[in-house]
C-alpha positions as CSV (number, residue, x, y, z in Angstrom):
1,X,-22.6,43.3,-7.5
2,X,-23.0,39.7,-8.7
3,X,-21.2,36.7,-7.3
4,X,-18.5,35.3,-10.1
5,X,-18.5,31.7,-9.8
6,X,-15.9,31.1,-12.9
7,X,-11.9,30.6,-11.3
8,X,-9.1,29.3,-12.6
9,X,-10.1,25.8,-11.1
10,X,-13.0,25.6,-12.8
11,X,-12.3,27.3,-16.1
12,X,-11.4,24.1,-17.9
13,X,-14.6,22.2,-17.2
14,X,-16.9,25.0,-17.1
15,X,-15.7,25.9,-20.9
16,X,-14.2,22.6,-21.7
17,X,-15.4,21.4,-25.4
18,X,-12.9,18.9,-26.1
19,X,-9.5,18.6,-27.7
20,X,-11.0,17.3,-31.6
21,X,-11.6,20.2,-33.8
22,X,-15.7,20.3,-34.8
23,X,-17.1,18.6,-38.0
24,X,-18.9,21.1,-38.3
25,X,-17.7,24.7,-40.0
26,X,-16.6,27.3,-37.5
27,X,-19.2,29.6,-35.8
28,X,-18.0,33.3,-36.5
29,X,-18.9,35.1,-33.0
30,X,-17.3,38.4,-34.5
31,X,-20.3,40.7,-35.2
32,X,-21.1,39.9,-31.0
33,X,-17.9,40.0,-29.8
34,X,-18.8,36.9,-28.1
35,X,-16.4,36.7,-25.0
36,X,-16.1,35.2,-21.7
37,X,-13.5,35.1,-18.1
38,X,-11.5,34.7,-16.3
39,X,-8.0,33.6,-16.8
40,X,-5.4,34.6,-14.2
41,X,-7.8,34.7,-11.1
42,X,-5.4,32.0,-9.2
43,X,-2.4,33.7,-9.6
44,X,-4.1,36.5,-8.5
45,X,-5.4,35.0,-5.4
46,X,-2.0,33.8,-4.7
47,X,0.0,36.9,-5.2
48,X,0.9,39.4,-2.0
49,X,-2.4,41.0,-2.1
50,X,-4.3,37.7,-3.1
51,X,-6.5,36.2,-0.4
52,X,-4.3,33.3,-0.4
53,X,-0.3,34.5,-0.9
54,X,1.8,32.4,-1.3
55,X,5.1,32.2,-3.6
56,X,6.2,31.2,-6.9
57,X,2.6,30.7,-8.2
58,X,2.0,30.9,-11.9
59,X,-1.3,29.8,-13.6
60,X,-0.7,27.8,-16.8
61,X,-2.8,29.1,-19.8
62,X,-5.4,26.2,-21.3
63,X,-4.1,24.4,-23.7
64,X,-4.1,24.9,-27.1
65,X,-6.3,22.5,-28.5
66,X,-9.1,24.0,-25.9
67,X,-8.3,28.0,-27.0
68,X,-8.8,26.5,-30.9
69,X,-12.4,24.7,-30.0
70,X,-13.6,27.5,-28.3
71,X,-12.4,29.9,-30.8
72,X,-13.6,27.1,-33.5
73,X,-17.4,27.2,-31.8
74,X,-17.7,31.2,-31.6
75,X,-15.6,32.5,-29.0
76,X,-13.9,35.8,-29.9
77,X,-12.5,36.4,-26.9
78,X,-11.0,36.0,-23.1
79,X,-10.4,38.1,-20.0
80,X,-7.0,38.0,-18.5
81,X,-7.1,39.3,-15.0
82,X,-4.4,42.0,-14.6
83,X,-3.4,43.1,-11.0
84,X,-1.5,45.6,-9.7
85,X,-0.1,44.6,-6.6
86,X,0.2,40.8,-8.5
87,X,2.8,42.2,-11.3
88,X,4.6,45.0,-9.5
89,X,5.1,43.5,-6.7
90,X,8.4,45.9,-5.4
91,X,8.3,49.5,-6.5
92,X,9.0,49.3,-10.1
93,X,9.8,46.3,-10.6
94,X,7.4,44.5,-13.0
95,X,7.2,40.8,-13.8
96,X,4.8,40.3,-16.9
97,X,5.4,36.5,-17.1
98,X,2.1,35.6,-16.3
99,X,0.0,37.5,-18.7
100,X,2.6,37.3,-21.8
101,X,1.8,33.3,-21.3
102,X,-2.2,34.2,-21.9
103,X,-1.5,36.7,-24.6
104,X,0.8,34.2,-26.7
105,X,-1.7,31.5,-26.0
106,X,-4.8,33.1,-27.3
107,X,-3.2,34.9,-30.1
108,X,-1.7,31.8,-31.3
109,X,-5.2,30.4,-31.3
110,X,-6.7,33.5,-33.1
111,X,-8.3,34.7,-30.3
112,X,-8.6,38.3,-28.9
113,X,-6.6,39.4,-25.6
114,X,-8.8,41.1,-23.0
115,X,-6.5,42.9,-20.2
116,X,-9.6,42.9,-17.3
117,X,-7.4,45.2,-15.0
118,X,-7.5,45.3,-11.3
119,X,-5.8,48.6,-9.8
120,X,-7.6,49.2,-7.0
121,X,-6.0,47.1,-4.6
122,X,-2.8,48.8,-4.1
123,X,0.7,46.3,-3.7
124,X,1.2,46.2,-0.7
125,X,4.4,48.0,-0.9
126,X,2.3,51.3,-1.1
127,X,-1.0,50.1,1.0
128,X,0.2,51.7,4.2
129,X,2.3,54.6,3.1
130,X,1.5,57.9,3.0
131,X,1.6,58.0,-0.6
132,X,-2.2,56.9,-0.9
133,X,-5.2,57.0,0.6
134,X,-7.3,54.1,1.3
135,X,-11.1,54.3,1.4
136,X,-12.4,54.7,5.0
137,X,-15.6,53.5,6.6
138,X,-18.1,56.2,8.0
139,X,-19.8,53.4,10.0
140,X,-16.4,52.4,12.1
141,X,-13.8,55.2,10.8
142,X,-11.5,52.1,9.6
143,X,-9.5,51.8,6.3
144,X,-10.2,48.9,4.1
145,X,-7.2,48.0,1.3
146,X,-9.3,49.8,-1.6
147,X,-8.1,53.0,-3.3
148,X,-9.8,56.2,-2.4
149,X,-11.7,57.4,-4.9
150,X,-11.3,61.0,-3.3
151,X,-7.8,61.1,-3.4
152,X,-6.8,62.7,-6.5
153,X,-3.6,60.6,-6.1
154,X,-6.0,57.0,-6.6
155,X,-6.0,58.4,-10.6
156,X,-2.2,59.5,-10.9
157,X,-1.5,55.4,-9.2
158,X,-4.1,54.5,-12.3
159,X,-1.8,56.4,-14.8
160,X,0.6,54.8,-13.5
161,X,-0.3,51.3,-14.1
162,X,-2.0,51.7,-17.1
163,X,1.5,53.4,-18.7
164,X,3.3,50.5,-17.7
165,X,0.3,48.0,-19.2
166,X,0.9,50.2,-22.5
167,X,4.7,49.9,-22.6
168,X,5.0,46.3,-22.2
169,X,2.2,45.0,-24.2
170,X,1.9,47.9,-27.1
171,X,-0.9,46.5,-30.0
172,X,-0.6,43.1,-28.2
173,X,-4.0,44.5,-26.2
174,X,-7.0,43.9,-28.3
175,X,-9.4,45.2,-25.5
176,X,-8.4,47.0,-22.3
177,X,-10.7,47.7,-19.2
178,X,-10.7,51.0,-17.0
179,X,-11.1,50.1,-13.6
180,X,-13.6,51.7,-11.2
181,X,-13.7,50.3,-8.0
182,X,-15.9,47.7,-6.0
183,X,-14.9,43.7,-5.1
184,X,-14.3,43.2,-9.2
185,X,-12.9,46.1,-10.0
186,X,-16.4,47.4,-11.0
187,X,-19.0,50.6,-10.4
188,X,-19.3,49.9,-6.4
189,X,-17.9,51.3,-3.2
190,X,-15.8,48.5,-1.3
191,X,-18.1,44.9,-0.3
192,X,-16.6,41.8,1.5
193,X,-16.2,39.4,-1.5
194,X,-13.2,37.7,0.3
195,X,-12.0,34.9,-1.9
196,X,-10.1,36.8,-4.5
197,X,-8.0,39.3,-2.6
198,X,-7.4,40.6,0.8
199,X,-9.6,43.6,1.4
200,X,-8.9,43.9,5.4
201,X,-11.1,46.0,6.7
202,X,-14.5,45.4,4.4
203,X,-18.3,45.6,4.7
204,X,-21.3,47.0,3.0
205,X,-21.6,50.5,4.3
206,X,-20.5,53.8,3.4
207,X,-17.1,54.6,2.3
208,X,-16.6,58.4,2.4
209,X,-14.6,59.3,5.8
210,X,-11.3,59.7,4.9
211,X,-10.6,63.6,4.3
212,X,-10.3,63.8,0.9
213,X,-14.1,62.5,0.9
214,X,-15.0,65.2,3.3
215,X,-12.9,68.2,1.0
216,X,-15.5,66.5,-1.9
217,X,-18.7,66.8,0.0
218,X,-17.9,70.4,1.6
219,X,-17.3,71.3,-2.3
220,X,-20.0,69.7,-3.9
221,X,-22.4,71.1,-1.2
222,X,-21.2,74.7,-1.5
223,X,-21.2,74.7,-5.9
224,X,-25.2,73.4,-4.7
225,X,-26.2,76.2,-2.4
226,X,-23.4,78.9,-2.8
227,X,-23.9,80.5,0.1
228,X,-24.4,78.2,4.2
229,X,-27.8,80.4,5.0
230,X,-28.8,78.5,1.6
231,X,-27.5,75.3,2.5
232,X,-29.2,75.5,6.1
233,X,-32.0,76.6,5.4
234,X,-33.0,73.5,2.9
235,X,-31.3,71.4,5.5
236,X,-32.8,72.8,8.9
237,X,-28.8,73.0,10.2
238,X,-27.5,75.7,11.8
239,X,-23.8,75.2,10.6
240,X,-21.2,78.5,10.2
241,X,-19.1,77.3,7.3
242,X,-19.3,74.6,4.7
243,X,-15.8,73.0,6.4
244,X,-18.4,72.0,8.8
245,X,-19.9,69.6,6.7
246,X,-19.6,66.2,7.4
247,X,-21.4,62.9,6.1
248,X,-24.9,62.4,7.5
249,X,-24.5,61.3,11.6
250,X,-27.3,58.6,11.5
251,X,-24.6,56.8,9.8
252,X,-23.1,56.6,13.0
253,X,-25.9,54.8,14.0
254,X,-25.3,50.6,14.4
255,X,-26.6,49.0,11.7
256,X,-28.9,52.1,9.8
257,X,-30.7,51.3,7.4
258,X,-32.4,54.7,5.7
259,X,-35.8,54.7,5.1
260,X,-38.3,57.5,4.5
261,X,-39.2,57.2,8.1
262,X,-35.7,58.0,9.2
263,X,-36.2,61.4,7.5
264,X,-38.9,63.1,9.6
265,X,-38.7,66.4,8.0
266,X,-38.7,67.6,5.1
267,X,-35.5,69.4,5.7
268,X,-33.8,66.3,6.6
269,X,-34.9,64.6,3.5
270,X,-33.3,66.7,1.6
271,X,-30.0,66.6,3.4
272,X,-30.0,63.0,2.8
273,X,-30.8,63.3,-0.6
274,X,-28.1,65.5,-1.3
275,X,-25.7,63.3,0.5
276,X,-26.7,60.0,-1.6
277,X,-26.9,61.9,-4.8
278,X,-23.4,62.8,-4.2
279,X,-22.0,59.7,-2.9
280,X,-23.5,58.3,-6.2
281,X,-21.7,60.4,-8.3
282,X,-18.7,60.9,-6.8
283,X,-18.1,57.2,-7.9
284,X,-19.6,57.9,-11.2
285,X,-16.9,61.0,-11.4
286,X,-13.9,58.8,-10.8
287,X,-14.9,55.9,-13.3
288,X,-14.7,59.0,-15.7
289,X,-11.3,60.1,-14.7
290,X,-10.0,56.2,-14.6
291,X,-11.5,55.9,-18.2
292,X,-9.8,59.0,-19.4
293,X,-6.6,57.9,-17.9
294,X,-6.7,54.4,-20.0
295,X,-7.8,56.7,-23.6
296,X,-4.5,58.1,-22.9
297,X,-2.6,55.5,-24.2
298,X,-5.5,53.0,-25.7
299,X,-8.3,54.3,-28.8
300,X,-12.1,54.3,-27.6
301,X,-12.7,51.1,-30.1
302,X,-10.5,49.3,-27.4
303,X,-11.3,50.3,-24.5
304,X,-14.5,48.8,-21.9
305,X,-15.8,49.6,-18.7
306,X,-17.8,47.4,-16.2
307,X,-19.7,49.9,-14.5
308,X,-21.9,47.2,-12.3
309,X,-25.1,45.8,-12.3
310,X,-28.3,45.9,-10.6
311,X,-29.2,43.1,-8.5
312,X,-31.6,42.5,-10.9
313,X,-34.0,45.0,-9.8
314,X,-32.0,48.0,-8.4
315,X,-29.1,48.0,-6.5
316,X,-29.4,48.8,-3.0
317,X,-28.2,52.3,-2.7
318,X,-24.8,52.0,-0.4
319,X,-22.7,50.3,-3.2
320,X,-23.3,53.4,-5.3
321,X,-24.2,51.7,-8.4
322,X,-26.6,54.2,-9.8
323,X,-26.5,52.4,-13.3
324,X,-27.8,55.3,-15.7
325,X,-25.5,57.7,-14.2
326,X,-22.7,55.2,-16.2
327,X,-24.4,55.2,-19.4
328,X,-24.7,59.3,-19.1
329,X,-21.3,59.5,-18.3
330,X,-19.4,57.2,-20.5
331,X,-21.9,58.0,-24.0
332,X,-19.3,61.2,-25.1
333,X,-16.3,58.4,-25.1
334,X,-18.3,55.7,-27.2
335,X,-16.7,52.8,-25.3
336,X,-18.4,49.7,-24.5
337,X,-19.8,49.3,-21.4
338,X,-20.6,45.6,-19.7
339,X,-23.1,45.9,-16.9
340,X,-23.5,43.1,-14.5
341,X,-26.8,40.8,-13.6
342,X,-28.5,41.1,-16.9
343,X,-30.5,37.6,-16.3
344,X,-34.0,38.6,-18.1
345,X,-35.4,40.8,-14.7
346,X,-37.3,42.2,-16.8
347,X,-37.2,45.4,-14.3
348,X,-33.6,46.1,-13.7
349,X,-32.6,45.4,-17.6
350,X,-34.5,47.8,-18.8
351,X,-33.6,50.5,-15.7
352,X,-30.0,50.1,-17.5
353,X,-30.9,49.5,-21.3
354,X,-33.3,52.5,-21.6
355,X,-30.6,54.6,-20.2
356,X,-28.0,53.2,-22.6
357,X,-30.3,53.8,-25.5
358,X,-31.2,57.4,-24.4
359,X,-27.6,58.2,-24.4
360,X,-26.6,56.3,-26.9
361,X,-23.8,54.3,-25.1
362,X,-22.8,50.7,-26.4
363,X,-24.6,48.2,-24.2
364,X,-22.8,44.7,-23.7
365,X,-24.0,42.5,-20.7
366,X,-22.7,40.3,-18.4
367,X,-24.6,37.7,-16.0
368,X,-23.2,36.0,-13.1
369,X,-22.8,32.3,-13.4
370,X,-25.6,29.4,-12.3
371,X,-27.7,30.2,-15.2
372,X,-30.1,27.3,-16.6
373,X,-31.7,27.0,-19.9
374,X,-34.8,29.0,-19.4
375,X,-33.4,31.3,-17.0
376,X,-30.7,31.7,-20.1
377,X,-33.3,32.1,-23.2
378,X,-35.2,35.0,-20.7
379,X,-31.5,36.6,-20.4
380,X,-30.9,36.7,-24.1
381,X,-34.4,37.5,-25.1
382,X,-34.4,40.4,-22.2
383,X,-30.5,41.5,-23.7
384,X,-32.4,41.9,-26.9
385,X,-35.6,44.2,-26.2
386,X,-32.7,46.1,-24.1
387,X,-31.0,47.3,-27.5
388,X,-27.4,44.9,-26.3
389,X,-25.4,44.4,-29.0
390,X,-22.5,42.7,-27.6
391,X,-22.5,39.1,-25.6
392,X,-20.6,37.8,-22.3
393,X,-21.2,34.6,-20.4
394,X,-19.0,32.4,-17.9
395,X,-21.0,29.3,-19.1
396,X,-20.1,29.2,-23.2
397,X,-20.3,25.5,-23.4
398,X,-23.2,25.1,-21.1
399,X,-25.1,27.0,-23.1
400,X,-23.3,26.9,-26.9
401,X,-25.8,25.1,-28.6
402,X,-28.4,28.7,-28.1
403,X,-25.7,31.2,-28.0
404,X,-25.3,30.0,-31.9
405,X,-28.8,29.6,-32.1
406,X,-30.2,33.6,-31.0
407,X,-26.8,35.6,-30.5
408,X,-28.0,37.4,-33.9
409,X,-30.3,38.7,-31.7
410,X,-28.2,41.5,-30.3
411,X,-28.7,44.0,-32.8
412,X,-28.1,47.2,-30.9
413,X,-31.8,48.1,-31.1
414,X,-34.8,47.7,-28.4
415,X,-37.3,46.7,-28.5
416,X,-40.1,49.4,-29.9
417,X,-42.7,50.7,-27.4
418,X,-44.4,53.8,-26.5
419,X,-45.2,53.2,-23.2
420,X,-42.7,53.8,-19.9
421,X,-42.6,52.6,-16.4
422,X,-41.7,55.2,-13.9
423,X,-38.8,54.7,-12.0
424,X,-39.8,56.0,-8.4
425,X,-35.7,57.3,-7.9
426,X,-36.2,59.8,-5.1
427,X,-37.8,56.7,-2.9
428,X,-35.3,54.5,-4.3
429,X,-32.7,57.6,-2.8
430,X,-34.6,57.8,0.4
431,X,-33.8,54.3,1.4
432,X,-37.5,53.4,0.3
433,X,-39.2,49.8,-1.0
434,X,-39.2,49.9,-4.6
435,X,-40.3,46.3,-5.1
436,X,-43.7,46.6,-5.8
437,X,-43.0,48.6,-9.4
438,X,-40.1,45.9,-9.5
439,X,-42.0,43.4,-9.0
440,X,-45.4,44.0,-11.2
441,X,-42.8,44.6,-14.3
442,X,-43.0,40.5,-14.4
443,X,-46.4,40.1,-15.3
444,X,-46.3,43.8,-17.1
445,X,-44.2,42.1,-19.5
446,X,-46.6,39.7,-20.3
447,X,-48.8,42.5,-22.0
448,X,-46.6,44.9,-23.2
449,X,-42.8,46.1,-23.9
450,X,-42.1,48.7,-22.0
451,X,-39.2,51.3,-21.2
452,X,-38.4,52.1,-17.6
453,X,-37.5,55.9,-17.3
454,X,-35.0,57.1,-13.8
455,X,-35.7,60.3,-13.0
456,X,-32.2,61.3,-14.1
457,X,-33.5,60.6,-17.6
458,X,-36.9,62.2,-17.5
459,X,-34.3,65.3,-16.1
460,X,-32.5,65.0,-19.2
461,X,-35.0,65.1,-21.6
462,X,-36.5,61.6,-22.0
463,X,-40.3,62.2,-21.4
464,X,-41.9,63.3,-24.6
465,X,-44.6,62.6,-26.4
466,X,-42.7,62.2,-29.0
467,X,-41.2,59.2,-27.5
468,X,-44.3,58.3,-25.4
469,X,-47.6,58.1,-25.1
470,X,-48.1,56.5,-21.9
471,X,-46.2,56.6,-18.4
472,X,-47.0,54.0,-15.4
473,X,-46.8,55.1,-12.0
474,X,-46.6,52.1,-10.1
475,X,-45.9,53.7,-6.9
476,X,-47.5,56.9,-5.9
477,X,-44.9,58.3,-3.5
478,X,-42.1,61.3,-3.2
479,X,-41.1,62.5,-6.5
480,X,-38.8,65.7,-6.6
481,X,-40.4,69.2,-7.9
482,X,-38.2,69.5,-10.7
483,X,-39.8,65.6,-11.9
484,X,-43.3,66.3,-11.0
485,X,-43.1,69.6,-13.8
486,X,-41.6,67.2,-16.4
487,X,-44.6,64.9,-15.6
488,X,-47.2,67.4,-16.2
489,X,-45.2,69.0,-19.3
490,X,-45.8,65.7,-20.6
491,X,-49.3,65.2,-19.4
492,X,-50.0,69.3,-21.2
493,X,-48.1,67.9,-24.7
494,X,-50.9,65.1,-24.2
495,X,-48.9,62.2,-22.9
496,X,-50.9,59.5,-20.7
497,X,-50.0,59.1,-17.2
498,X,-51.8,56.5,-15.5
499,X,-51.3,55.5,-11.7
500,X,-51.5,52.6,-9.7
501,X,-54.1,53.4,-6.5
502,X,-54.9,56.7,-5.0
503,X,-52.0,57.5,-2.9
504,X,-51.3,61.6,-3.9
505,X,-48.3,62.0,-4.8
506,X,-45.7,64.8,-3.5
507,X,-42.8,66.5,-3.7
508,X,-39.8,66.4,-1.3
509,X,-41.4,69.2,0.9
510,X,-44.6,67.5,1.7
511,X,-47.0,69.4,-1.3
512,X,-49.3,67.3,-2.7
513,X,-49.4,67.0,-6.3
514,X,-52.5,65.9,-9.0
515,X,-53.4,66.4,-12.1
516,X,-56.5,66.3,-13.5
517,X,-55.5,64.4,-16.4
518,X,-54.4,61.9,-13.8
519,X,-55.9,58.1,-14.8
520,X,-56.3,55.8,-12.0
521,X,-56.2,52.5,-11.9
522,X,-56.4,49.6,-8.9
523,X,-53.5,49.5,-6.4
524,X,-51.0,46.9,-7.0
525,X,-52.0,44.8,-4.0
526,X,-55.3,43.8,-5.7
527,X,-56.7,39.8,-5.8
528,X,-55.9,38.4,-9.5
529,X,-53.8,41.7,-11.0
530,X,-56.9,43.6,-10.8
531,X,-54.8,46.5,-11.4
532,X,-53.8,44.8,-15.0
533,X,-56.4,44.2,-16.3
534,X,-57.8,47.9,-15.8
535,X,-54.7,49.1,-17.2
536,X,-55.5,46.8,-20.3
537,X,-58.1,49.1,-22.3
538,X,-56.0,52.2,-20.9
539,X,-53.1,51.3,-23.4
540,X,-54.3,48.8,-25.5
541,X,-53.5,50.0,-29.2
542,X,-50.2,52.0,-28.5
543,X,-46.9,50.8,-30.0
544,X,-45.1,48.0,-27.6
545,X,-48.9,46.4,-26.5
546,X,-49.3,42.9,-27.7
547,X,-52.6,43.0,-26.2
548,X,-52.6,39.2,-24.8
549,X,-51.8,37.9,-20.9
550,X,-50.9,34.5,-22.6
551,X,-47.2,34.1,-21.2
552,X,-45.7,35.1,-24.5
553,X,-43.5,38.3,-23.9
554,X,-43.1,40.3,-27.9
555,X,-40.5,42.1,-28.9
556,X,-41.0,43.9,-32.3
557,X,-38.3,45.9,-34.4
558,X,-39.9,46.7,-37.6
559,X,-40.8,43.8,-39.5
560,X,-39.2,41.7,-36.8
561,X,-41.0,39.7,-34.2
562,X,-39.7,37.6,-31.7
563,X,-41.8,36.0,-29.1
564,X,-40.7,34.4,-25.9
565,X,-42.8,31.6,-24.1
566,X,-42.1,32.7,-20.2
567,X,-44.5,29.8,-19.3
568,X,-43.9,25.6,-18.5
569,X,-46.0,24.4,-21.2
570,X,-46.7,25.1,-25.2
571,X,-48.6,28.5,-26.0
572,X,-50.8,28.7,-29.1
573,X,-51.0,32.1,-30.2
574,X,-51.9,34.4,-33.3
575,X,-49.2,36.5,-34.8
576,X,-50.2,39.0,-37.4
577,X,-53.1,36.5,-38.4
578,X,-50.7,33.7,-38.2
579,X,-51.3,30.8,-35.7
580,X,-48.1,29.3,-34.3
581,X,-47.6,27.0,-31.4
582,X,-44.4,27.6,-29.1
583,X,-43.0,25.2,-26.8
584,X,-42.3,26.3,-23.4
585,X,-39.1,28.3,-22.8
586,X,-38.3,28.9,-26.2
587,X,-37.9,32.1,-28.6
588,X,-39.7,32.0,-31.9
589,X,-39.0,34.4,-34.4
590,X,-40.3,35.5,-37.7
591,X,-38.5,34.7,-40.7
């Protein structure tokens, strides 16, 4: 989840260009679909389910002369914040005054209409009805004002809205979003983000207790294990039915936090495992069902999805943003989808961009505000190696003069490399520290491009030497069975696995497992990145290895090179026998 930092207030002087047209000709942001947020947050927040009601509230759309400069300097399009409970305020009665105000406005101005809908805050005409279900906390058994996203009714309420969206506005819609869930309407379970509506109840935690949730486990459990002597035996439970099955108790537990540790056994490993991987999906499952609902009644060309982000690493594994289960999920509808965060961590944009590639899904991005220049440049650069093709920001004037500078940038293709990080996802599931690989991706990056491969996509497919020639284990740790036989398929087909240290690795049941192809190089806790440079000769000559720990980062597509100084001061380097100079925090690129 990232913090949005753009409101209403703000909007004018965070985009603000000035009423006078530009001397200079118009920048076309078309091929980019360059596009920015968020209009109708105040009305929102003032509505009955705002976090500040109060009546008669309507936010005026910018004026005229500010939709025409923006549109004039390259922006394509806005975000109109639809809510529910805002709109419909008594049971079918809808008052559209607000949003036909935006969608005049930016038409008039030539400018795309974005309806970035929030439907998972019911009015509050239905919150406490038995109608609906709201999503309850396992840690205190309360009900916070969110949907459930068990409730098969939740996606009938969806239908519901999105019908009516469809009725009144027709064509008028030039993109639509299908709302998940989360504080923005995104790919998380419920968080306090309490300045835009009321959420009542609200924490981070674990939002599966209501008794739809537990029908969903009980099910997904027994399609698993088909029979409870199976299901207790890999768990070490003694249950008599699957109706027994409940989520894990040291959720009860104040404040738990899970750990491998937690999990002494085996057994219980895997019965938190299970859980998690379910509790990911099931969220997964419903942004599916709410994207189906709006491809009802809008084409695939118009419709997006913000599935989340990922904390810029990954995202800690209650909010239930398992970002390449949205790109597997979403690829067979060919919509865009917007992930959060993308800010150049080098780590968590490539977690989400290989997966998007893999599958083939349409990769826009979308960083939280507070960006500055070089922070900005790394984002763009990092957006491009990713394969984005499609560009977001909150701060378009702030940073207009390099949007029209590198946007071209976003091609739809990664960068091309040959080696992989591993994405240690059965740790990450466990509750365990994942920063170390997270963290040695910075200087990584220095030497090399690199993919990052989730065990979900080395599951599907992705490990092959036809893709790879080198995989990175940065953390020697618990990998699953069925990951550790795609890891030595790939080491048999002649693939490169090199690990960081000597820790054995092992599967979910304790085994130890080697190989002895295995190449070993110095734990990452080494003095000076000991561990880099014996990982230099290891891959040196493979496609994606610039060979140099100068502080340029290269991305190559074909004939294409574009270099990024990540350092304070000017780099001299030597580019296909050409020496070039860059200044600090800027992109060069070939010509």
């Amino acid at each position: 989840m990232k913090t949005k930092l753009v409101v209403w207030v703000a909007l004018a002087a965070c985009l603000t260009l000035g009423a006078a047209a530009p001397e200079k000709p118009p920048f076309d942001g078309r091929p980019w679909n360059i596009s920015t947020g968020n209009l109708s947050v105040y009305f929102s927040q003032c509505s009955p389910v705002g976090a500040y009601p109060r009546p008669n509230v309507i936010e005026p759309p910018p004026s005229m002369d500010q939709f025409r400069a923006w549109h004039n300097e390259g922006l394509v399009a806005m975000e109109d914040y639809v809510t529910w409970g805002a709109i419909e305020r008594s049971p079918g009665v809808w008052d559209w005054r607000q949003h036909d105000a935006m969608e005049k406005a930016m038409h008039a101005a030539g400018m795309k209409y974005v309806a970035y809908c929030w439907v998972h805050f019911p009015p509050t005409w239905l919150r406490y009805t038995p109608d609906c279900t709201l999503n309850r906390c396992v840690e205190h058994g309360e009900a916070t004002n969110y949907l459930s996203v068990f409730d098969p009714r939740t996606i009938q309420w969806f239908d519901h809205f999105y019908k009516a969206l469809h009725d009144h506005f027709g064509d008028r819609i030039d993109n639509v979003y299908a709302c998940i869930m989360g504080p923005y309407g995104e790919g998380n379970y419920p968080q306090l983000v309490p300045d835009w509506t009321d959420m009542g109840h609200c924490h981070e935690g674990y939002w599966c207790d209501d008794p739809y949730a537990h029908a969903a486990l009980q099910q997904a459990m027994k399609a698993k294990y088909q029979t409870i002597a199976a299901l207790n035996q890999a768990w070490g439970t003694h249950l008599d039915s699957f109706d027994e099955i409940l989520p894990p108790q040291e959720l009860n537990i104040e404040k738990f936090k899970p750990t491998p540790a937690a999990f002494a056994s085996p057994q219980d490993k895997r019965r938190w495992l299970d859980f998690i991987t379910w509790y990911h999906q099931a969220i997964i499952d419903f942004a599916e069902q709410s994207l189906k609902t709006v491809l009802k009644y809008y084409p695939a060309e118009k419709v997006r999805m913000k599935p989340g982000g990922n904390a810029r690493g990954v995202n800690p594994i209650s909010w239930g943003t398992y970002c390449p289960g949205y790109a597997k999920m979403a690829a067979p509808y060919h919509v865009e989808l917007q992930p959060a965060d993308s800010g150049g961590a080098v780590f968590g944009d490539k977690w989400m961009g290989t997966a998007y590639q893999f599958y083939g899904t349409i990769l826009g991005t979308e960083p939280a505000a507070g960006m500055d220049r070089r922070t900005f440049l790394r984002r763009i650069f990092s957006d491009a190696s990713c394969g984005a093709s499609q560009f977001f920001t909150y701060e378009f004037d702030q940073h207009l003069d390099d949007i029209h500078k590198y946007v071209h940038l976003y091609t739809g293709h990664p960068g091309e490399t040959q080696v992989a990080v591993f994405c240690p996802t059965t740790l990450y599931r466990l509750g365990g520290d994942v920063s170390p690989t997270v963290l040695a991706c910075w200087p990584l990056r220095d030497f090399c491009d690199f993919d990052v491969l989730d065990e979900l996509l080395i599951q599907d497919g992705a490990l092959t030497t036809a893709r790879y020639k080198a995989l990175l284990v940065l953390q020697p740790t618990i990998i699953d069975q069925p990951i550790l036989d795609k890891l030595a398929a790939f080491a048999k087909a002649g693939g490169k696995i090199i690990v960081a240290g000597s820790e054995p690795m092992q599967n979910v049941e304790g085994t130890v497992w080697t190989l002895p192809s295995l190449e070993h190089i110095s734990p990452l806790k080494t003095p000076h990145r000991q561990w880099l440079t014996e990982l230099m000769p290891k891959i040196a000559g493979i496609t994606g290895v610039d060979g140099k720990l100068d502080g340029i980062w290269t991305l190559r597509r074909g004939k294409q090179i574009v270099l990024l100084n990540s350092t304070t001061k000017p780099v001299r380097t030597i580019v296909d026998g050409q020496t070039i100079e860059i200044p600090h925090d800027e992109i060069w690129e070939n010509k």
